[in-house]
TORNU-121535 format. One line per field, with one value per atom (N, C-alpha, C): residue number from 1; atom name; z, y, x. Coordinates in nm, 3 decimals, always signed. Last residue first. Layout:
N
i	[NUM | ...]
at	[CA | ...]
z	[Z | ...]
y	[Y | ...]
x	[X | ...]
END
This chain:
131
i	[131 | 131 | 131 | 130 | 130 | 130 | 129 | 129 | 129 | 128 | 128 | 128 | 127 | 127 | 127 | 126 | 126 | 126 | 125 | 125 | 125 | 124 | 124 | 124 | 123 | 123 | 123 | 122 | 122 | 122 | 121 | 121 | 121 | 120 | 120 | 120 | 119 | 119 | 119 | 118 | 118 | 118 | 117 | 117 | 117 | 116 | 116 | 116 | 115 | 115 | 115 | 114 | 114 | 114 | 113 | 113 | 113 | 112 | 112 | 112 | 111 | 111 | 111 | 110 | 110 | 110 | 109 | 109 | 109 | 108 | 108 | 108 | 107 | 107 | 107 | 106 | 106 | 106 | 105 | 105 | 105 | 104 | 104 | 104 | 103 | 103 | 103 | 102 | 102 | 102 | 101 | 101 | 101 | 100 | 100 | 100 | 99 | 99 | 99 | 98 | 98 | 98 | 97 | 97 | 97 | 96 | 96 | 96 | 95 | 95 | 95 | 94 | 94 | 94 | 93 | 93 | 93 | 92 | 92 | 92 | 91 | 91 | 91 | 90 | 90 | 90 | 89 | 89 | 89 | 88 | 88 | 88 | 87 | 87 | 87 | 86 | 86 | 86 | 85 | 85 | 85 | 84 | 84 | 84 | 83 | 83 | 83 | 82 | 82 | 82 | 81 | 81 | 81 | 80 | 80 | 80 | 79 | 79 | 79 | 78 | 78 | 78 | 77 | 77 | 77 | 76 | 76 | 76 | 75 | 75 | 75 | 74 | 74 | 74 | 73 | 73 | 73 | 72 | 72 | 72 | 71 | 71 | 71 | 70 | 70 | 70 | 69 | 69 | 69 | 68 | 68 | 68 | 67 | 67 | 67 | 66 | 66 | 66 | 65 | 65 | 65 | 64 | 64 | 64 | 63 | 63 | 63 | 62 | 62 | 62 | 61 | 61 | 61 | 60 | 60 | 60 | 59 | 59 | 59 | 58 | 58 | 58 | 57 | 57 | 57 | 56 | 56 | 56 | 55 | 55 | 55 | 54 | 54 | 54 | 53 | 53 | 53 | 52 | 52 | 52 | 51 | 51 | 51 | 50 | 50 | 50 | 49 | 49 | 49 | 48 | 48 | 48 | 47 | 47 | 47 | 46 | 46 | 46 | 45 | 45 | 45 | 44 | 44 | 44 | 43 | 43 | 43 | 42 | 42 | 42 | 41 | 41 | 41 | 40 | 40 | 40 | 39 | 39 | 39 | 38 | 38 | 38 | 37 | 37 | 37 | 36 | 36 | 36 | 35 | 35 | 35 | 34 | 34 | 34 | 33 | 33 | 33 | 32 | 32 | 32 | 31 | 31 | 31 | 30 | 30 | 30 | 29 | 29 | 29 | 28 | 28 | 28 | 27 | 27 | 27 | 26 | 26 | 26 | 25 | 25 | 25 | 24 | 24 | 24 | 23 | 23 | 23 | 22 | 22 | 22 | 21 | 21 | 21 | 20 | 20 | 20 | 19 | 19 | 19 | 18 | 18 | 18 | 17 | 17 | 17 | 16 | 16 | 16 | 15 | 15 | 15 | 14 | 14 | 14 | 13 | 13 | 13 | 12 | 12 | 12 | 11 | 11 | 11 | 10 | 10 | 10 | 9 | 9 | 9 | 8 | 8 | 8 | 7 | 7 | 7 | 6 | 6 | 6 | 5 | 5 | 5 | 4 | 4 | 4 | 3 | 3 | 3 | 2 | 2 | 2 | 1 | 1 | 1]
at	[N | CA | C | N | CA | C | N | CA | C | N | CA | C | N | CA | C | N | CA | C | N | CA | C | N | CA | C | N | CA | C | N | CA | C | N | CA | C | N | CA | C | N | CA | C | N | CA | C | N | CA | C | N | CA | C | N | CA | C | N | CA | C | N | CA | C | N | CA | C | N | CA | C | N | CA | C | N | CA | C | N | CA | C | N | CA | C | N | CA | C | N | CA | C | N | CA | C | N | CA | C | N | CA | C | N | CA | C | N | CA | C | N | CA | C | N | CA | C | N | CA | C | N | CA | C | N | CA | C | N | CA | C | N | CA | C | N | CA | C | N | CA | C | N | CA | C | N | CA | C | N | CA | C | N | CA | C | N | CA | C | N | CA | C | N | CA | C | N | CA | C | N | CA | C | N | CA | C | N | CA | C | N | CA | C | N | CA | C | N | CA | C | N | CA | C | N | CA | C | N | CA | C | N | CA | C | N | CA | C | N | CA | C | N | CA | C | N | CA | C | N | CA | C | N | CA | C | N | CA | C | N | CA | C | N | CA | C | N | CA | C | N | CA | C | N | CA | C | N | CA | C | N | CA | C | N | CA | C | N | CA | C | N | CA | C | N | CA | C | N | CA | C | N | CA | C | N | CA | C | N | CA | C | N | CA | C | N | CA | C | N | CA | C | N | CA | C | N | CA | C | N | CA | C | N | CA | C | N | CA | C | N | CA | C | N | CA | C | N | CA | C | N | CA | C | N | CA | C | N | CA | C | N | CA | C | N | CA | C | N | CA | C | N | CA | C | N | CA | C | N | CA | C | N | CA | C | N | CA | C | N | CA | C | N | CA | C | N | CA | C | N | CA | C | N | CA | C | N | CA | C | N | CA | C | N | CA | C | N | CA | C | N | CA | C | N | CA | C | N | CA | C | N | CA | C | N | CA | C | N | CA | C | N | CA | C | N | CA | C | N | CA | C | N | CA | C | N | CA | C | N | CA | C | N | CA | C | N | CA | C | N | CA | C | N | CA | C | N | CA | C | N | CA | C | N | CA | C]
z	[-7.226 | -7.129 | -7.178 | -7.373 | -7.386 | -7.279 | -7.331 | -7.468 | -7.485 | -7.094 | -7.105 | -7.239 | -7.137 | -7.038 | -7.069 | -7.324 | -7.355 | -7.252 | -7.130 | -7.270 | -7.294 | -6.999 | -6.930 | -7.018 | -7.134 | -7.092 | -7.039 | -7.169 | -7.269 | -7.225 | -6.953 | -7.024 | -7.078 | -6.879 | -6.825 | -6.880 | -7.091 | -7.107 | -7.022 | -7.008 | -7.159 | -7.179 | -6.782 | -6.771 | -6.872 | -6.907 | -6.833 | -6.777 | -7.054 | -7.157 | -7.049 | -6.838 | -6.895 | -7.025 | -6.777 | -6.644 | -6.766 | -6.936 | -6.926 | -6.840 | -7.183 | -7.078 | -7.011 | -7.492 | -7.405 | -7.274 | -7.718 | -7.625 | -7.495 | -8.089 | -7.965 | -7.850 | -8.134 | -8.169 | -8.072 | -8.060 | -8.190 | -8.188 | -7.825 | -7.799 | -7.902 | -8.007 | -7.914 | -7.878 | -8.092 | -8.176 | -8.124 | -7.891 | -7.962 | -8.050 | -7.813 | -7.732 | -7.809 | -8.013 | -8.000 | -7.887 | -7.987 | -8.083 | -8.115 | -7.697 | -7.715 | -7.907 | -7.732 | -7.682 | -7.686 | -7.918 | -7.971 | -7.888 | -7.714 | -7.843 | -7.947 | -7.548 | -7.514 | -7.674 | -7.748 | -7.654 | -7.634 | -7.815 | -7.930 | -7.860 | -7.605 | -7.672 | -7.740 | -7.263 | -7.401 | -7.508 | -7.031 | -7.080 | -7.244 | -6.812 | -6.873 | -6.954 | -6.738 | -6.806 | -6.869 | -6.641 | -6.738 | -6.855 | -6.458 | -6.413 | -6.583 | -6.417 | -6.485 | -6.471 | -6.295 | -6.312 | -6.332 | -6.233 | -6.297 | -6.290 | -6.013 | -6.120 | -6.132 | -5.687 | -5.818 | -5.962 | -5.399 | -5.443 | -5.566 | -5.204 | -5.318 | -5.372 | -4.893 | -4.951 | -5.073 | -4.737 | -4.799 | -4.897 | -4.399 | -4.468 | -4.586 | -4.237 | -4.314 | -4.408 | -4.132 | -4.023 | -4.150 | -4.450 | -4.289 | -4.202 | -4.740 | -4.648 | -4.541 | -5.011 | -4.857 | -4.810 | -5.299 | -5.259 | -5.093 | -5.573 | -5.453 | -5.412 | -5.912 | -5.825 | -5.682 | -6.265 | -6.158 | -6.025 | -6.309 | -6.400 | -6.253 | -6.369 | -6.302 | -6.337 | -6.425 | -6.500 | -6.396 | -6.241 | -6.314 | -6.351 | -6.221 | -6.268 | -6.287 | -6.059 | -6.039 | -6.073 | -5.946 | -5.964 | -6.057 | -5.739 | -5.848 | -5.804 | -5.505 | -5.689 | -5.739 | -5.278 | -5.303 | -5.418 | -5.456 | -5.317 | -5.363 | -5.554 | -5.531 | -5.422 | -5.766 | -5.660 | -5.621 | -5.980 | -5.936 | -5.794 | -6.197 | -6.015 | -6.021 | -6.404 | -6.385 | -6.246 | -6.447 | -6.461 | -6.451 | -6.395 | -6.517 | -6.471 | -6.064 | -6.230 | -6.309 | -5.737 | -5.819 | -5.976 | -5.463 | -5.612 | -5.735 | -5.154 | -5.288 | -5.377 | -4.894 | -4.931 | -5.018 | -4.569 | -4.718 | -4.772 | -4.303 | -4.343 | -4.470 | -4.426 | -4.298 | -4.401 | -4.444 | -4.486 | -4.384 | -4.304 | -4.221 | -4.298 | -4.663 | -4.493 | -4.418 | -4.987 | -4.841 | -4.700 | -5.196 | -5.089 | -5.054 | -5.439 | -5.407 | -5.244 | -5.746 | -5.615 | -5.563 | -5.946 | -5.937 | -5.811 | -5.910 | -5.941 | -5.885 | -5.821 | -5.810 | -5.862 | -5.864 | -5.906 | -5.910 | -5.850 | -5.837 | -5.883 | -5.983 | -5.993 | -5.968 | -5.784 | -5.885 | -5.895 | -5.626 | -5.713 | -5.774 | -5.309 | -5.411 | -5.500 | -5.205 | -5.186 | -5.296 | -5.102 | -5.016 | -5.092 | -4.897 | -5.058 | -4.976 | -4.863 | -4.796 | -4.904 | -5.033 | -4.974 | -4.897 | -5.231 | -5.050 | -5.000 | -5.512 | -5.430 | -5.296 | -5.643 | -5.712 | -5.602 | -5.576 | -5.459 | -5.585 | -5.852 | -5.789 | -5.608 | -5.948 | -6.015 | -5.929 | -5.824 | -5.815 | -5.890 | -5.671 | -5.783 | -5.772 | -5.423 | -5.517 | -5.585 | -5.301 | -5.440 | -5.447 | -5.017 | -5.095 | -5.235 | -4.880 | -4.984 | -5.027 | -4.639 | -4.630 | -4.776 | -4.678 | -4.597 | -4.650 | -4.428 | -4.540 | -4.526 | -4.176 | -4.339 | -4.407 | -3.957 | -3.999 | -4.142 | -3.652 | -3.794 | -3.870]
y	[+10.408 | +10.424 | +10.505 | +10.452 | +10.313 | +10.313 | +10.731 | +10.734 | +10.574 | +10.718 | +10.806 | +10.798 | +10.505 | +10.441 | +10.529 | +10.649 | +10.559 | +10.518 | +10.899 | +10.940 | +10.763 | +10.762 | +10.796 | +10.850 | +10.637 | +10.569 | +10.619 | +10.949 | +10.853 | +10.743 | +11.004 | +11.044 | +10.954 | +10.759 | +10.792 | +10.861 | +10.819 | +10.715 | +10.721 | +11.106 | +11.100 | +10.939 | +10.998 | +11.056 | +11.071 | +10.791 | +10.786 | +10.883 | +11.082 | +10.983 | +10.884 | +11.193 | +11.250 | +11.148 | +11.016 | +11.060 | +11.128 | +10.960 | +10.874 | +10.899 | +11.199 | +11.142 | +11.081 | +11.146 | +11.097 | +11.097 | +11.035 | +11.076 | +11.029 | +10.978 | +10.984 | +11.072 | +10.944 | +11.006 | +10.984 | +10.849 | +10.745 | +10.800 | +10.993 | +10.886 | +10.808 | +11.183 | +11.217 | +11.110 | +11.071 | +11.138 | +11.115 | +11.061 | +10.931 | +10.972 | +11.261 | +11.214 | +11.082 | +11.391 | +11.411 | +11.345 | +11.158 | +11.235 | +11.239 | +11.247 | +11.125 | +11.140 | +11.500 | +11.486 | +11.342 | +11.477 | +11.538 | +11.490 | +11.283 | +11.216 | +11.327 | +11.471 | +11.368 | +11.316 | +11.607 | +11.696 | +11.568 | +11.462 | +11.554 | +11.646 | +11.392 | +11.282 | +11.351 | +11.503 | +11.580 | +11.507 | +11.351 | +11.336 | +11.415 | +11.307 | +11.475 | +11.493 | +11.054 | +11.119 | +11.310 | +10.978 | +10.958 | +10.997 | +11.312 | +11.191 | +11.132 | +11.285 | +11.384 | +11.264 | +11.399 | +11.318 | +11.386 | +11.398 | +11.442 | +11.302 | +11.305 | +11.405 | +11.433 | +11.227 | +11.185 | +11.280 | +11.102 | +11.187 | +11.189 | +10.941 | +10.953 | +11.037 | +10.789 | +10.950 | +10.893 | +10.681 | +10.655 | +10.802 | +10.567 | +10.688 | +10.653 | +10.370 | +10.377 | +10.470 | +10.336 | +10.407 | +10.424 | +10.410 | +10.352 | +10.413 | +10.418 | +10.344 | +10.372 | +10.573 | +10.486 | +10.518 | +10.597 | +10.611 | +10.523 | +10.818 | +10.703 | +10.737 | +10.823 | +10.887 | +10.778 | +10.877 | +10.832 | +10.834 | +10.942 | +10.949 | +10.872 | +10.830 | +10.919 | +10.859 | +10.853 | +10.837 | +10.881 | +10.771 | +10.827 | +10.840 | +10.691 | +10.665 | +10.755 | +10.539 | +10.672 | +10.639 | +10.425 | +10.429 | +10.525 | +10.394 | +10.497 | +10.454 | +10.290 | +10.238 | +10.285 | +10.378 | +10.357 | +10.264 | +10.471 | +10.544 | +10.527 | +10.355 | +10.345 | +10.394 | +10.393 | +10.404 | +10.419 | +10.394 | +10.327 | +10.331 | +10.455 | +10.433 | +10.444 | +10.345 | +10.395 | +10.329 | +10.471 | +10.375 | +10.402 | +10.477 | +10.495 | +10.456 | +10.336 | +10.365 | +10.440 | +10.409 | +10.409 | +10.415 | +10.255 | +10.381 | +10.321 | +10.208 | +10.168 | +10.315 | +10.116 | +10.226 | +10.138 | +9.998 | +9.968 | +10.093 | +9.880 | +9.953 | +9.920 | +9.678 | +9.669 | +9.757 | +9.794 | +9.753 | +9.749 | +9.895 | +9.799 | +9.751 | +9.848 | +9.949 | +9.834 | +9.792 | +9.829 | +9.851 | +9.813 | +9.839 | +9.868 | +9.614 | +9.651 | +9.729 | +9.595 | +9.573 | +9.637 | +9.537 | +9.596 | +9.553 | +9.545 | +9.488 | +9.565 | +9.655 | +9.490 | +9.440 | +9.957 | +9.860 | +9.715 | +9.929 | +9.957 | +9.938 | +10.049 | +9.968 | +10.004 | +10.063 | +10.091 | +9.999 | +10.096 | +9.996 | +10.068 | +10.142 | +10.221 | +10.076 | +10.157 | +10.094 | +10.190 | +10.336 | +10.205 | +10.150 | +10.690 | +10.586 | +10.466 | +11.018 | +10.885 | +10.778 | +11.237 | +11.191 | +11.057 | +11.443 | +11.409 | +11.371 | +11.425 | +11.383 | +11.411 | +11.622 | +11.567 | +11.508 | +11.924 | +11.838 | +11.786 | +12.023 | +12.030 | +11.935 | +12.033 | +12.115 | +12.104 | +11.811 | +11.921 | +12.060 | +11.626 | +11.661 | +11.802 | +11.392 | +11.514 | +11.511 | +11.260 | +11.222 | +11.351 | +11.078 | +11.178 | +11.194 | +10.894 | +10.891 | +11.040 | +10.680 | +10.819 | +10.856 | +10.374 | +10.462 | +10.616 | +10.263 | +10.340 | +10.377 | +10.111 | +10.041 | +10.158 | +9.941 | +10.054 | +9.994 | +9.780 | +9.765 | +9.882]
x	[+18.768 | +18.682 | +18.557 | +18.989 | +18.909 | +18.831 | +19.082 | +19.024 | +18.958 | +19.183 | +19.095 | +18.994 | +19.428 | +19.310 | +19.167 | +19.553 | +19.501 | +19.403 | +19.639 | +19.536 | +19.444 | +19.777 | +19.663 | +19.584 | +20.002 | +19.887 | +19.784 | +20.105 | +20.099 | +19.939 | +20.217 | +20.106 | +20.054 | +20.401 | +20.271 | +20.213 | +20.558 | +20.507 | +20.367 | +20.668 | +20.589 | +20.460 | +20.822 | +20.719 | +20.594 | +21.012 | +20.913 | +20.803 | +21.137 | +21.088 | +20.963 | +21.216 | +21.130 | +21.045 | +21.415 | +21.296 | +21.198 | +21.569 | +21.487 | +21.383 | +21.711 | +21.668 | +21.564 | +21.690 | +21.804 | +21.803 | +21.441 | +21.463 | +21.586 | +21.389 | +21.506 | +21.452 | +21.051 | +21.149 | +21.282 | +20.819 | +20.882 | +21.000 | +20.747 | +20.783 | +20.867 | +20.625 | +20.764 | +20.830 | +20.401 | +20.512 | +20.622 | +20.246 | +20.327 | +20.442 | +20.200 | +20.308 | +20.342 | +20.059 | +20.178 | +20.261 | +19.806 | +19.910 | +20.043 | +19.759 | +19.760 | +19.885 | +19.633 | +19.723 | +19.864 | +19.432 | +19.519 | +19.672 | +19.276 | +19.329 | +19.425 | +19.219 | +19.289 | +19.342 | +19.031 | +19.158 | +19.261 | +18.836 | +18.933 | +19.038 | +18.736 | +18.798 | +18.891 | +18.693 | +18.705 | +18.776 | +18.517 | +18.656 | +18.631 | +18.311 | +18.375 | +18.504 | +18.278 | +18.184 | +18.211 | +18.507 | +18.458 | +18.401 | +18.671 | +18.553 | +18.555 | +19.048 | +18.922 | +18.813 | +19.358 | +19.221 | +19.110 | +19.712 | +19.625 | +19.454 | +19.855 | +19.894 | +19.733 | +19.716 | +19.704 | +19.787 | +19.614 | +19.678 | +19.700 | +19.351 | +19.420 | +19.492 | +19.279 | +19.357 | +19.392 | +19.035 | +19.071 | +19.152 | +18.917 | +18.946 | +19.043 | +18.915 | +18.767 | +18.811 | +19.171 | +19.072 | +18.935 | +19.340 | +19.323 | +19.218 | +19.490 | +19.340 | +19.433 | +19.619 | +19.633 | +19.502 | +19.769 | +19.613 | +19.688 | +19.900 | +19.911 | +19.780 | +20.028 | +19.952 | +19.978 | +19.946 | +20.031 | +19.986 | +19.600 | +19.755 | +19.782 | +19.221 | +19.371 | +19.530 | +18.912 | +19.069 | +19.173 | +18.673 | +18.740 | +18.864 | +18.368 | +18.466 | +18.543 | +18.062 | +18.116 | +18.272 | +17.736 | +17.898 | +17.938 | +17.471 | +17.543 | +17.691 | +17.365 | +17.342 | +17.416 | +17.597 | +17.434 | +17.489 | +17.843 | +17.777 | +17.629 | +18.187 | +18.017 | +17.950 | +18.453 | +18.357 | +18.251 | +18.729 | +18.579 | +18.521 | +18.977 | +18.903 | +18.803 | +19.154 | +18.988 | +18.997 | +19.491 | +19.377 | +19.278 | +19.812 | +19.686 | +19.639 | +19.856 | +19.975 | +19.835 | +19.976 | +19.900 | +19.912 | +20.134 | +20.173 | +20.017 | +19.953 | +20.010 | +20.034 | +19.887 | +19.965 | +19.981 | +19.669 | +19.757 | +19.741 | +19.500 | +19.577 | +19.626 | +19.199 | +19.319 | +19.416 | +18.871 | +18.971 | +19.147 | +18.620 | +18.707 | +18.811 | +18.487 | +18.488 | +18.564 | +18.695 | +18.540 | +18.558 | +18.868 | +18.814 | +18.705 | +19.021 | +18.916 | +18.906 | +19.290 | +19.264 | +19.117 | +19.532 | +19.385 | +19.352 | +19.870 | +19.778 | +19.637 | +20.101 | +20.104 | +19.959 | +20.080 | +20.158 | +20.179 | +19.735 | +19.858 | +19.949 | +19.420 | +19.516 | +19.635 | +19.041 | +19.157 | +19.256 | +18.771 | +18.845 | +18.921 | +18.617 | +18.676 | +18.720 | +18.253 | +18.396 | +18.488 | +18.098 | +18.077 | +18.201 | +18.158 | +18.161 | +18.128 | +18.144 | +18.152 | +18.074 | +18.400 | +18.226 | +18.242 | +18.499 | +18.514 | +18.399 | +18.674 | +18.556 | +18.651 | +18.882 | +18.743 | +18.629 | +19.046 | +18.971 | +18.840 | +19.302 | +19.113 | +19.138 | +19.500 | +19.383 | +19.260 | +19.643 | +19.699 | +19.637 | +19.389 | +19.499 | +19.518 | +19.236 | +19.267 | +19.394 | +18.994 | +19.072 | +19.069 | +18.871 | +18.905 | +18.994 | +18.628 | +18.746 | +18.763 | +18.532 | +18.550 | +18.649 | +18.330 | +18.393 | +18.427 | +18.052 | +18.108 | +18.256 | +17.992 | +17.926 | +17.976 | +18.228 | +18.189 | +18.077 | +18.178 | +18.205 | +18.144]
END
């Protein structure tokens, strides 16, 4: 039985962690969910949210956009648009951003891939700015 396991989280700007964690928490599409060591295989789409992970006492947050995450073997892969830790979130950036995508959003948009895309921004300013 393993006691840690292995998480990586990157984005298309960085590698954020590669450490050995005692669990992760985020949210999929079906819902918020938890891992710890010996977790049994799983693959989810990841939506907005605050991932959460603990190594020791210290927890450890951070925002991420769209994205997927799979477990197996103790090893945990997050892939992600975009993510920034809690504690380094620039309010007067996000909340500019946040802004204009509402803007865009009040306005006609005719295609829907991009209008869903705007929406994910969209929430990931909001998850960034109630955190």
């Amino acid at each position: 039985m393993a006691d840690k396991l292995f998480l990586e989280l990157v984005s298309p700007e960085k590698l954020l962690v590669s450490s050995e964690v005692d669990n992760v928490f985020a949210v999929g599409l079906c819902g918020a969910f938890g891992l710890y060591p010996d977790h049994s295989p799983f693959c989810t789409e990841l939506v907005p949210c605050v991932l959460t992970y603990a190594i020791g006492q210290e927890t450890f947050k951070v925002i991420v956009s769209k994205g997927f995450l799979a477990v197996a073997d103790n090893k945990v892969n997050v892939l992600v648009e975009k993510a920034v830790y809690v504690k380094d979130i620039d309010a007067a950036k996000i909340k500019a951003e946040y802004d204009v995508l509402s803007a865009e959003l009040a306005g006609e948009i005719a295609d829907n891939d991009i209008r869903r895309e705007k929406e994910t921004a969209l929430k990931f300013c909001e998850t960034a700015l109630n955190n």
